[in-house]
C-alpha atoms as one frame of an Amber mdcrd trajectory, in Angstrom:
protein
-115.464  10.592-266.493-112.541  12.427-265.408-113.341  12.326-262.071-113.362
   8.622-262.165-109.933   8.465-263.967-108.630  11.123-261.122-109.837   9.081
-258.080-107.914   5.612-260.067-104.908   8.292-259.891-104.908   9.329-256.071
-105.455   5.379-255.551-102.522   4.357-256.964 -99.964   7.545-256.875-100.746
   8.247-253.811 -98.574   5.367-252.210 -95.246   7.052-253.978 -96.194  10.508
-253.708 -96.529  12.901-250.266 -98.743  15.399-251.035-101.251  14.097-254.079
-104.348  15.705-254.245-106.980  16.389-256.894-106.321  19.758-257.619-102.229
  18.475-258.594-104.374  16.825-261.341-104.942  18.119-264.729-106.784  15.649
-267.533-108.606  15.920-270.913-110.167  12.439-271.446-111.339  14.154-274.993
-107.988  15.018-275.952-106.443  11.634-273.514-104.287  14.043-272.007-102.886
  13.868-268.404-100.830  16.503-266.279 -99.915  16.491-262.426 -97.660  19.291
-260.864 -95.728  20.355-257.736 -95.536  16.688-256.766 -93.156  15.439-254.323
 -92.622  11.557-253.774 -92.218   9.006-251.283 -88.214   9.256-249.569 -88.577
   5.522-248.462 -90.609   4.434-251.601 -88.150   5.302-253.699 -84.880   3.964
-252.332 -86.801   0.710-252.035 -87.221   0.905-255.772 -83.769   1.859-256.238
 -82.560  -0.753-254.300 -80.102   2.316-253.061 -77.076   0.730-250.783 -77.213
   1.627-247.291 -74.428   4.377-246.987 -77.058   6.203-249.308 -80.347   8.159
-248.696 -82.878  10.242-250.033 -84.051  13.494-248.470 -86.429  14.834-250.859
 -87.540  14.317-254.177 -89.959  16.820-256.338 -90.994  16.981-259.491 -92.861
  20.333-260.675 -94.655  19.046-263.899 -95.256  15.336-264.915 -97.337  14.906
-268.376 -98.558  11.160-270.023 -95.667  11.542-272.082 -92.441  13.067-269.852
 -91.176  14.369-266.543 -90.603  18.381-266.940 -88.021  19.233-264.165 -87.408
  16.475-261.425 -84.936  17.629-258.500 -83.702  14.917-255.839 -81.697  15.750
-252.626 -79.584  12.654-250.974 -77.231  12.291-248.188 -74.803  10.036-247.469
 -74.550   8.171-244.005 -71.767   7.547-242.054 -73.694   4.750-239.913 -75.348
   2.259-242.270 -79.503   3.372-242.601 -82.149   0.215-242.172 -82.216  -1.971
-245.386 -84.262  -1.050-248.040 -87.877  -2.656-247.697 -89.715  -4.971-250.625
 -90.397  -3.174-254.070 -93.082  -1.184-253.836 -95.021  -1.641-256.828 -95.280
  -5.612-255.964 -97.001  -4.566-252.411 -99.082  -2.279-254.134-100.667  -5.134
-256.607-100.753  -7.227-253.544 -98.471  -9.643-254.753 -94.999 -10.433-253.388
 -93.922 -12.701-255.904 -92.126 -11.509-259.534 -95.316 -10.964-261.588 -97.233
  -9.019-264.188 -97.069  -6.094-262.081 -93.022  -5.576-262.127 -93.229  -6.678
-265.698 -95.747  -3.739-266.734 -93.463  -1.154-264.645 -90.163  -2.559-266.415
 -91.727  -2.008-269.855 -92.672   1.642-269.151 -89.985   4.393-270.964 -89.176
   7.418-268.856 -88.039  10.723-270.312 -87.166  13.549-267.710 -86.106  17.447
-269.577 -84.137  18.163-266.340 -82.969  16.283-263.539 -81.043  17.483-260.760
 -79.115  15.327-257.889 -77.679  17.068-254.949 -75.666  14.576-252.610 -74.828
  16.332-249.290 -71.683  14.169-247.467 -69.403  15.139-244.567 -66.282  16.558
-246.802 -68.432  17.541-249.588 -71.346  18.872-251.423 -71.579  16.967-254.862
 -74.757  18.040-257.388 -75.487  16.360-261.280 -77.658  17.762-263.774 -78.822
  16.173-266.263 -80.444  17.142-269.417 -82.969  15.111-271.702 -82.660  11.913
-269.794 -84.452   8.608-270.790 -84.706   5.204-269.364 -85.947   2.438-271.237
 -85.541  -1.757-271.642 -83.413  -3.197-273.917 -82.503  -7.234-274.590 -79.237
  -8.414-273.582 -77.391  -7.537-276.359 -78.466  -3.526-275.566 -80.875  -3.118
-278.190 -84.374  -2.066-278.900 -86.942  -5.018-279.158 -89.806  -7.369-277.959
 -90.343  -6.406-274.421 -90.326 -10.689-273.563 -86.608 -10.408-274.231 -85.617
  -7.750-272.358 -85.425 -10.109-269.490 -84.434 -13.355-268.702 -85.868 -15.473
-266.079 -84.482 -18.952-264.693 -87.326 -20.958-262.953 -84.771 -23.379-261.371
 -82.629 -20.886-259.715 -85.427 -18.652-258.888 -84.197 -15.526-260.318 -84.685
 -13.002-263.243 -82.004 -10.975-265.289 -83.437  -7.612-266.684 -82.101  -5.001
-268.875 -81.737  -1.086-268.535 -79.974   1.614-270.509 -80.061   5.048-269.862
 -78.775   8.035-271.821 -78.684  11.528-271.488 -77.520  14.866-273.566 -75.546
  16.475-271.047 -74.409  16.715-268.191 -72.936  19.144-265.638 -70.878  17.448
-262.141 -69.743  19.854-259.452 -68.195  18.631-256.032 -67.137  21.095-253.550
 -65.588  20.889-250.025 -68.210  21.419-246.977 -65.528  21.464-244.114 -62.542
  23.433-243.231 -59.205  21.131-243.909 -55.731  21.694-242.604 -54.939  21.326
-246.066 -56.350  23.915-248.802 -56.695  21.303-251.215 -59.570  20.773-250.196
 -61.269  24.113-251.170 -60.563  22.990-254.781 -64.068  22.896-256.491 -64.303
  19.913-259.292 -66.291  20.554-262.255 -66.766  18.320-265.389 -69.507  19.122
-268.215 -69.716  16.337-270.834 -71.985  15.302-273.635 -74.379  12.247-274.621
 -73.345   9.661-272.621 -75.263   6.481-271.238 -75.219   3.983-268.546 -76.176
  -0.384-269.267 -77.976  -1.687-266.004 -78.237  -5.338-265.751 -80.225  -5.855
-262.574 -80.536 -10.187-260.766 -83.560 -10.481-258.691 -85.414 -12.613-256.840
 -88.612 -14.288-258.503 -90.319 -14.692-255.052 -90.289 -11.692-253.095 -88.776
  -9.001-256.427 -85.262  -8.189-254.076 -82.755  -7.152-255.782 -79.374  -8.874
-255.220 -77.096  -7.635-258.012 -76.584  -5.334-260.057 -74.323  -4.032-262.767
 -73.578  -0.873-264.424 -71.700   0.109-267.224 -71.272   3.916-267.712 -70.324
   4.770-271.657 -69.046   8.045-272.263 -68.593   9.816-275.663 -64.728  11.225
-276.081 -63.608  13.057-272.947 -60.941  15.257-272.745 -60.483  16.291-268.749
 -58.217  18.860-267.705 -57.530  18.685-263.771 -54.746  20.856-261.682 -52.829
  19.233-259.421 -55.084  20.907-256.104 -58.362  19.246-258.209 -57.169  15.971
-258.459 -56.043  15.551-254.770 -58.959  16.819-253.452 -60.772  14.144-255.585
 -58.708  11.978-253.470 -60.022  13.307-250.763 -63.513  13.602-251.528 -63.355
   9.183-252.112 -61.620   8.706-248.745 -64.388  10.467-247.397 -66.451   8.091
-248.992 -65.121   4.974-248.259 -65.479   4.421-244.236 -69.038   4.885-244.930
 -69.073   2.191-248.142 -67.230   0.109-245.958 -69.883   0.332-242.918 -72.948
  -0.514-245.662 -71.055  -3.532-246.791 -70.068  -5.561-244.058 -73.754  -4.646
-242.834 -75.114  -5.988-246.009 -72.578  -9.408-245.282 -73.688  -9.576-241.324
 -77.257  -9.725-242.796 -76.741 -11.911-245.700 -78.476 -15.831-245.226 -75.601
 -18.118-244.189 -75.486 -20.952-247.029 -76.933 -24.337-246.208 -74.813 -27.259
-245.136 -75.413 -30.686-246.505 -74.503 -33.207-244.195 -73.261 -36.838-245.362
């Protein structure tokens, strides 16, 4: 029996994972317990899931430990890219259920509740080095006023204008930000490391997609933070400044590519 259930998990992990194999799998169908370790997912996968914009990308994600119930440690390494990457491909989990339309597939995934112990981001860009850590993180659905309830009304679809609202929070205990300079500067500000530790917070995701191929195109988030109290010298805040002006050329670039790309609007002739 278990090596049934393992070969239905290579079939269907294996197209977001690299390195899947039967040994990374761990179950007790007595018990109904699952485990997989040392796994490390799909670069492309997952910034089509993301729906990442294009001045963002992801150079490796792994995960040690991943149980039925939570993620143990998950660490993810991005870049930033000063010439626009290619645009992020359809959602994965609808070409994996062979479908391309908004179906029960995307709705099982969106009703699914994530909890991660540790999570670790390190974004690499050309005037910085930026990491966040993240402890006791979960995702989950929520209706549109931001609370718990039936999964049906954690989304709302619109048959006549083809799209679909749905509804994400996520919270976390703490977490740690550092951002550091990666390149000599005429100016020593800089060299001024930024660090900011704060406690539970949470970030509201209202994602608009498209019922007939699942693309994503809006989104909206809403980061809530529990009272902050911020101390910053004067060297720390202007190399924040810097660290965003580094940032937007790049932002820039991703946006008018995401404009030059965009379907021109139909004209109605009288």
């Amino acid at each position: 029996m278990a090596g049934l259930i393992k070969k239905q998990v290579l079939k269907h992990l294996s197209r977001f994972t690299k390195n899947l194999s039967p040994d990374k799998i761990n179950l007790s169908t007595l018990k109904g317990e699952g485990e997989l370790k040392n796994l490390e997912l799909d670069e492309e996968v997952l910034q089509n899931m993301l729906d990442l914009p294009t001045w963002l990308a992801i150079n490796r994600v792994f995960c040690n430990k991943a149980s039925i119930r939570s993620l143990d440690k998950v660490i993810m390494e991005m870049r930033t890219c000063e010439e626009p990457r290619a645009p992020n491909g359809p959602s994965p989990i609808a070409t994996v259920s062979g479908q391309s339309e908004y179906g029960f597939a995307e709705k099982v995934v969106e009703g699914i509740t994530v909890s991660v112990n540790s999570i670790v981001i390190r974004i690499g860009a050309k005037a910085f080095n930026a990491s966040f850590e993240l402890s006791q993180l979960r995702i989950y659905s929520v209706n549109e006023n931001w609370e718990h309830g039936d999964l049906k009304s954690t989304r709302i679809q619109d048959p006549q204008r083809g799209e679909v609202l749905t509804f994400k929070e996520i919270n976390w205990q703490m977490i740690r930000i550092e951002a550091d300079a990666t390149q000599s500067s005429h100016l020593e500000i800089m060299c001024a490391p930024v660090r900011l530790i704060t406690n539970q917070s949470k970030i509201r995701v209202t994602l608009k997609r498209r019922l007939k191929d699942c693309n994503v195109i809006a989104t909206k988030l809403v980061l809530i933070l529990d009272d902050l109290l911020w101390v910053l010298t004067d060297s720390q805040l202007k190399a924040m400044v810097q660290y965003a002006k580094s940032l937007s050329e790049a932002i820039e670039k991703s946006t008018e590519q995401r404009k030059s790309m965009a379907p021109e609007p139909s004209q109605v002739c009288c």
